[in-house]
NUTI-865852 format. One record per residue (C-alpha): y, x, z. Coordinates in steps of 0.5 Angstrom, whole numbers, plus 500, padded with zeros to 3 digits. Each point is the difference from the previous one (the first is absolute). Layout:
<<Y,X,Z>>;
...
//
This chain:
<<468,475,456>>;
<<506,497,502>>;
<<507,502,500>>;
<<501,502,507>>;
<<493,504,501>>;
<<502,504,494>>;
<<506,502,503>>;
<<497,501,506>>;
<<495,505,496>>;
<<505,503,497>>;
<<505,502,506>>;
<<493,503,502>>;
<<499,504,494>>;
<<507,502,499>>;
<<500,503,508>>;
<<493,504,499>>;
<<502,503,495>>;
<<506,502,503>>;
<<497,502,505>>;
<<494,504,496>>;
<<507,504,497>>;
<<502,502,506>>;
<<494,503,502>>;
<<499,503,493>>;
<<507,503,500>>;
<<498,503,507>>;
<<493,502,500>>;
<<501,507,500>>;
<<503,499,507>>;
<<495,495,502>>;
<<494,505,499>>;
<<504,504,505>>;
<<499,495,504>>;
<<495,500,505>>;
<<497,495,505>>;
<<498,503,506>>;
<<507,499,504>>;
<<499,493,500>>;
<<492,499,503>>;
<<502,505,505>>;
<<506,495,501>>;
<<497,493,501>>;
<<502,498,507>>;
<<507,501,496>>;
<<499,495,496>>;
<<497,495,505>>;
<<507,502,502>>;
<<504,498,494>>;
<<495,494,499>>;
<<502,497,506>>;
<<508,503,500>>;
<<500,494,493>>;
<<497,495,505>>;
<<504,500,504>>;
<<506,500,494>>;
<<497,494,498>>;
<<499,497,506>>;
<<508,500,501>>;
<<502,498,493>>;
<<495,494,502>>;
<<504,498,506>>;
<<506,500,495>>;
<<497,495,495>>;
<<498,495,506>>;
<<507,501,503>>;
<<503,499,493>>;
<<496,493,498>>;
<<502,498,507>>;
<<507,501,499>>;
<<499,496,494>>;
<<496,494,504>>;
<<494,502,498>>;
<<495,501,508>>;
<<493,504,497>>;
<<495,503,504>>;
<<501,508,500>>;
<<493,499,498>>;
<<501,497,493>>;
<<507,503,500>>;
<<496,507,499>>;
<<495,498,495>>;
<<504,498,495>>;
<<506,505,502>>;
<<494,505,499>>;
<<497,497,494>>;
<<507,501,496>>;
<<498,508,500>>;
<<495,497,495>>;
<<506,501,496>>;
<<503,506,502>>;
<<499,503,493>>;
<<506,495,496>>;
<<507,503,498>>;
<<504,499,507>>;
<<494,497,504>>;
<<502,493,496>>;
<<493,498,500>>;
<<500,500,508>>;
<<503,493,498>>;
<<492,498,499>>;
<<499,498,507>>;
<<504,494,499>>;
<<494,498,497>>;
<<498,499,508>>;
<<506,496,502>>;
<<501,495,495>>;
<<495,496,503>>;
<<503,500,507>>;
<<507,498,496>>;
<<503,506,501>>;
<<504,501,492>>;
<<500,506,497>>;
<<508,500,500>>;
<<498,502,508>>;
<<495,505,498>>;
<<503,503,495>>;
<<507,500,504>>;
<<496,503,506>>;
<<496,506,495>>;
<<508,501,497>>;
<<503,501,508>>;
<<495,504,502>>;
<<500,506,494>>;
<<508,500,500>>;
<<499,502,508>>;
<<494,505,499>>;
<<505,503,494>>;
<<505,500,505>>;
<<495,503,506>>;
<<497,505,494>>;
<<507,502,498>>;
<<502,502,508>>;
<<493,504,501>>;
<<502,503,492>>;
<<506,503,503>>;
<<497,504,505>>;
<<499,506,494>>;
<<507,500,497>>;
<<503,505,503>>;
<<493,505,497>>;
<<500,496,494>>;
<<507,498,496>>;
<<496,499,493>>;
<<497,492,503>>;
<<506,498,503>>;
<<501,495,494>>;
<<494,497,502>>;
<<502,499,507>>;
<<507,498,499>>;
<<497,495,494>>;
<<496,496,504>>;
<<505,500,505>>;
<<504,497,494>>;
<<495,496,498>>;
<<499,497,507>>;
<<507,498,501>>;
<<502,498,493>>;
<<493,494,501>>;
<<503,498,507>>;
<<508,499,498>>;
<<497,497,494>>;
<<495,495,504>>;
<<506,499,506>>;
<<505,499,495>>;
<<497,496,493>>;
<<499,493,501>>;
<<494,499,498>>;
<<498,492,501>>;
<<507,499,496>>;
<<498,504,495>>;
<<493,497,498>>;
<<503,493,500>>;
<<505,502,496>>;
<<495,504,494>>;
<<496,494,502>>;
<<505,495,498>>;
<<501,503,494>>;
<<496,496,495>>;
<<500,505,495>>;
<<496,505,504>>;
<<494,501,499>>;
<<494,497,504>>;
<<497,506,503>>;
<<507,503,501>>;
<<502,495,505>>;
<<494,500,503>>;
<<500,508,501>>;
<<507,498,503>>;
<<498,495,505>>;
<<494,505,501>>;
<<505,505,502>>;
<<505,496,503>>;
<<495,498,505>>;
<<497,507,502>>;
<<507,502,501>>;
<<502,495,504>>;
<<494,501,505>>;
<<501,507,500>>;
<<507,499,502>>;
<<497,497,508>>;
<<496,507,500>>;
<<506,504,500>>;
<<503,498,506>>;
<<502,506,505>>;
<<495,499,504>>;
<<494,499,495>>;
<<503,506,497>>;
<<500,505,506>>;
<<494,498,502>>;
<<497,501,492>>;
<<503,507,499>>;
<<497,503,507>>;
<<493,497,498>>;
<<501,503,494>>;
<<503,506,502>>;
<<494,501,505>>;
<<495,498,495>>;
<<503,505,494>>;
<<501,505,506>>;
<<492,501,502>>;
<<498,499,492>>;
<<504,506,499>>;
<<497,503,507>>;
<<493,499,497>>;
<<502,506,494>>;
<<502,504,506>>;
<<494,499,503>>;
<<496,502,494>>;
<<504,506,498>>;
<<498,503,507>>;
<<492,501,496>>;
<<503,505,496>>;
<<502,507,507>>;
<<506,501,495>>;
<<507,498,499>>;
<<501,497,507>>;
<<505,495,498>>;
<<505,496,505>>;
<<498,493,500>>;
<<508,498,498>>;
<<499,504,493>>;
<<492,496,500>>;
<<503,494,500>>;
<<506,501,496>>;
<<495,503,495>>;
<<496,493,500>>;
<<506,496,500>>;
<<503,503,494>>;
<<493,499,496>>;
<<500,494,501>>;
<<507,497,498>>;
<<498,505,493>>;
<<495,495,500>>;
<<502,494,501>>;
<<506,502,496>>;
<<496,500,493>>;
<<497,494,501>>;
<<494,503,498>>;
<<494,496,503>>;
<<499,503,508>>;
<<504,505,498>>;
<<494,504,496>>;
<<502,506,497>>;
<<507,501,503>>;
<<499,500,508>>;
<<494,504,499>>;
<<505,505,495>>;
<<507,500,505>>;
<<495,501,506>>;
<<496,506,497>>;
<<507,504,498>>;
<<503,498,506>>;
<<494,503,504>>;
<<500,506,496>>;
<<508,501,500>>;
<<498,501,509>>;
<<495,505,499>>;
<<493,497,499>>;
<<497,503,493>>;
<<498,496,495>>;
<<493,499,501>>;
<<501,497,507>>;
<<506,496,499>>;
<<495,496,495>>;
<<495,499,503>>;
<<504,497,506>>;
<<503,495,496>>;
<<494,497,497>>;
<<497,499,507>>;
<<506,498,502>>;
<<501,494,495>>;
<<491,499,501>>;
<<502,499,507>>;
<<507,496,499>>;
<<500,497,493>>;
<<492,499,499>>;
<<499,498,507>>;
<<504,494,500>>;
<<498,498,492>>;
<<493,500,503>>;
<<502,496,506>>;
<<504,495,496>>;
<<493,499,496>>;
<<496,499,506>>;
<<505,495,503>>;
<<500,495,492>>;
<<493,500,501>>;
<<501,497,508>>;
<<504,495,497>>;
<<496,498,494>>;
<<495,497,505>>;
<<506,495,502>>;
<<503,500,493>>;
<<495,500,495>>;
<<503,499,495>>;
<<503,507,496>>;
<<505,504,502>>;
<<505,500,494>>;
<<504,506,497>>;
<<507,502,501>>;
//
């Protein structure tokens, strides 16, 4: 077995067994937990599946606009099976391995440098965008405003860095230095590259038009909780509070840098549900079907589309 298949195996190992602890911890809730809400609710499903097609529907269309900024023109067919195909990979710390769908443009003589500049731009908007939405529930929950306002910093500390720092100069610099290691001057030049391009997506117009994207793609995300609380006849919670909820949990996650979240997203969002008046039982029951419908949804995609693309590039995916 190589290297990389056995990190592979192990990061899976390690999540499982996460994820058993949990269940362990909480089976005396989970055998409170009964099913019946969520079979009588199936049209709310089909209703949420279709609330997360249409979020990746519009984070596609920001893809494609990014790689045409950067000269790249794609087919909005290719653009969305390899933007899909990233979701492959949505189970790695911070989302880094969505930068496999590089695989699928390097021989159309799209660089990673691109790629990755564009994946780098689009998680510094969405924070920013899921940021907004978080602030929704301050007001009723002061005890997450430190994850709100460090994601807020976070963001505008990356854009000041990315706007002031100049990055080629640098990279030339560690590169002439003949002391510096070979790989540190290639991971200079690498960054450097990536940044660089990054800056062409900052404009104030790529950015206006990739924060409302973002914004309305988060939004209908945080709807889709709403619309699967609504299984449950009480607590009837406004759809502010709901998307607020969802906001919060999903800074929690990304904030840990846990791979998608697992664990930390599930934990904020019960507590928050139960801190609105939903018992216990429901509020994790809730919570799972929403990451079924949201995180599994489109892991599952992401599978389904690197199988569609395999038939043009056979040869295997690598790991990220």
């Amino acid at each position: 077995m190589s290297a990389a298949r056995f990190r592979e195996w192990l990061a899976l190992a390690v999540v499982a067994g996460f994820v058993l602890w949990c269940l362990l911890a909480l089976r005396r809730d989970l055998a409170q937990l009964s099913l019946a809400p969520v079979l009588r609710a199936w049209n709310l499903l089909l209703l949420a599946a279709l609330l997360s097609l249409v979020n990746y529907l519009l984070r596609i269309v920001r893809w494609r606009s990014y790689l045409a900024r950067l000269g790249r023109a794609l087919t909005l067919w290719f653009s969305a099976l390899t933007y899909v195909a990233g979701f492959a990979f949505t189970l790695s710390p911070g989302k880094v391995g969505e930068l496999a769908r590089a695989r699928y443009y390097q021989p159309r003589g799209i660089p990673v440098a691109e790629v990755a500049a564009a994946v780098f731009v689009e998680r510094l908007v969405d924070l920013l965008a899921v940021a907004v939405l978080a602030a929704l529930i301050l007001a009723g929950a002061p005890r997450y405003h430190a994850v709100v306002w460090s994601a807020c910093g976070g963001v505008a500390a990356a854009l000041c860095l990315l706007a002031v720092v100049p990055w080629a100069r640098l990279a030339s610099a560690v590169a002439a230095r003949p002391r510096a290691p070979p790989v540190v001057r290639r991971s200079m030049r690498a960054a450097a590259d990536t940044l660089v391009a990054a800056r062409r997506l900052l404009r104030a117009d790529m950015l206006a038009s990739g924060f409302a994207l973002g914004l309305l793609a988060w939004s209908l995300e945080g709807a889709e909780l709403g619309v699967l609380a609504s299984m449950f006849a009480e607590p009837h919670l406004a759809l502010t509070a709901i998307v607020g909820i969802y906001a919060v949990a999903v800074l929690a996650g990304a904030l840990s840098l846990l791979p998608g979240g697992l664990g930390s997203t599930e934990a904020v969002m019960t507590a928050l549900l139960v801190a609105h008046g939903m018992p216990l039982a429901q509020a994790i029951l809730l919570t799972i079907v929403f990451r079924l419908v949201t995180l599994w949804f489109a892991v599952a995609l992401g599978w389904l589309a690197v199988w569609t693309l395999r038939s043009r590039l056979p040869t295997p995916v690598p790991s990220w």
